[in-house]
C-alpha positions, 0 to 999 in steps of 0.5 A, a space after each residue: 490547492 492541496 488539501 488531501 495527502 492519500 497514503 498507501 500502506 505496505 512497503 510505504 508506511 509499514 515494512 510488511 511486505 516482508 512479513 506478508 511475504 514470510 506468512 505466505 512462504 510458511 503457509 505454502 511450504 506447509 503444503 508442499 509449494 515454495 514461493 520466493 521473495 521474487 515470484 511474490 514481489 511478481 505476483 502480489 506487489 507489481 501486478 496485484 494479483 493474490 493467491 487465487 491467481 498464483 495457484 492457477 498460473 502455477 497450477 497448484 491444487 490449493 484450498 485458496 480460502 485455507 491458504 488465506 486462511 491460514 496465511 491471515 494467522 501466521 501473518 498476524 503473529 508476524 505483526 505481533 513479533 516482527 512489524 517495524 515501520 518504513 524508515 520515516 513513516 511515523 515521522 511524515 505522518 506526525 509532520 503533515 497531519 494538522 496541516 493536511 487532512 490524511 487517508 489511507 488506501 490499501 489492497 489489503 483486508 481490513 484485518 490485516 490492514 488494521 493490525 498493522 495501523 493499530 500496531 503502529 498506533 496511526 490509526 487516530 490520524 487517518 480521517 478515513 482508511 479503505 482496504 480491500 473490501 472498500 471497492 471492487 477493484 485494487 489498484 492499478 485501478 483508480 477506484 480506491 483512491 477516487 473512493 477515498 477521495 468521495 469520502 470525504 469530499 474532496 476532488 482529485 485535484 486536491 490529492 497527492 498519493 504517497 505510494 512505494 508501487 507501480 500499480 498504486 502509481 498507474 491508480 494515481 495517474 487513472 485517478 488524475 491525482 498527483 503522486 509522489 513514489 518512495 519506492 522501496 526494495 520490492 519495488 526499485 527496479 520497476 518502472 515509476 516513472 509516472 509518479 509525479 515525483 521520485 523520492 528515496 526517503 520519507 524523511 524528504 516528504 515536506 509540507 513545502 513540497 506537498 503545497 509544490 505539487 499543486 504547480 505540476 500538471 496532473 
């Protein structure tokens, strides 16, 4: 039975990659080094690196704590001006919650991550939110969602992820876990194939079809 639908949060419920993307390109060209929407979607979104890694691969001299420091400011004024939800987002939330008990897990910092819930107003039907500081290791590892899974007590058996990467999709399947992939426009031609299933809209994420999952083999 599930009893559990797990959400990932940029590019899946928030259209923020783009905004993180637009706070990186600011604060790097600030400093002399460009980054395009590619290199990013590369780094950050398909092998879930971060700017420590980007400055060393593309030998870089950057003050990585300034960068993310200076990235965290701009991305916030992006949030306040610029943040819309994924199509759908609001939607599937308000459709499954009162049927499901729902979470989040995302590899982003709790500031970060919560400005864009709060912002969104989602925050009150999420039983329990992980970020980056929840767990040693991200996605494509298992533990953010098997630590979500221990808090509140249920087996991963019991969950179903909704997920737009391949590094959320690879945790899910490390995680035993179901999964259902939305993919979106960083994340389209990467290779999802492990995800339980492939949808193209949020809007075809029904309670029916989380109760159908339990019959497929994880």
């Amino acid at each position: 039975m599930i009893t559990t639908v797990i959400f990932d949060l940029d590019g899946l419920l928030a259209d923020s990659e783009t905004l993180h993307c637009k706070a990186y390109q600011d604060t790097l060209g600030s400093l002399g080094v460009t980054i395009s929407e590619a290199e990013y979607a590369e780094f950050w979104i398909r092998r879930g690196l971060g700017i420590n890694e980007f400055a060393d691969i593309c030998d870089a001299e950057l003050d990585t704590k300034e960068v993310r420091r200076r990235k965290a400011i701009r991305f916030q004024e992006l949030v306040d001006t610029a943040l819309v939800p994924m199509p759908g987002a609001l939607d599937v939330v308000q459709r499954l919650h009162g049927h499901k008990r729902l979470a989040l897990a995302t590899g982003s910092y709790a500031a970060d991550a919560m400005a864009i819930i709060d912002r969104l107003d989602l925050t009150k039907n999420f039983e329990y939110i992980a970020t980056k500081e929840s767990t040693p290791r991200l996605k494509p590892h298992p533990d953010p969602w098997l630590h979500v899974a221990e808090q509140l007590d249920v087996t991963p058996a019991e969950c179903v992820i909704l997920e737009d990467a391949q590094k959320g999709i690879l945790a899910a399947v490390a995680a035993g876990m179901r999964s259902i992939c939305i993919p979106n426009r960083f994340t389209r031609n990467t290779d999802l194939s492990q995800a339980t299933i492939r949808l193209e809209h949020l809007d075809e994420v029904t309670l029916e079809l989380i109760d159908s999952l339990a019959d497929h083999a994880i």
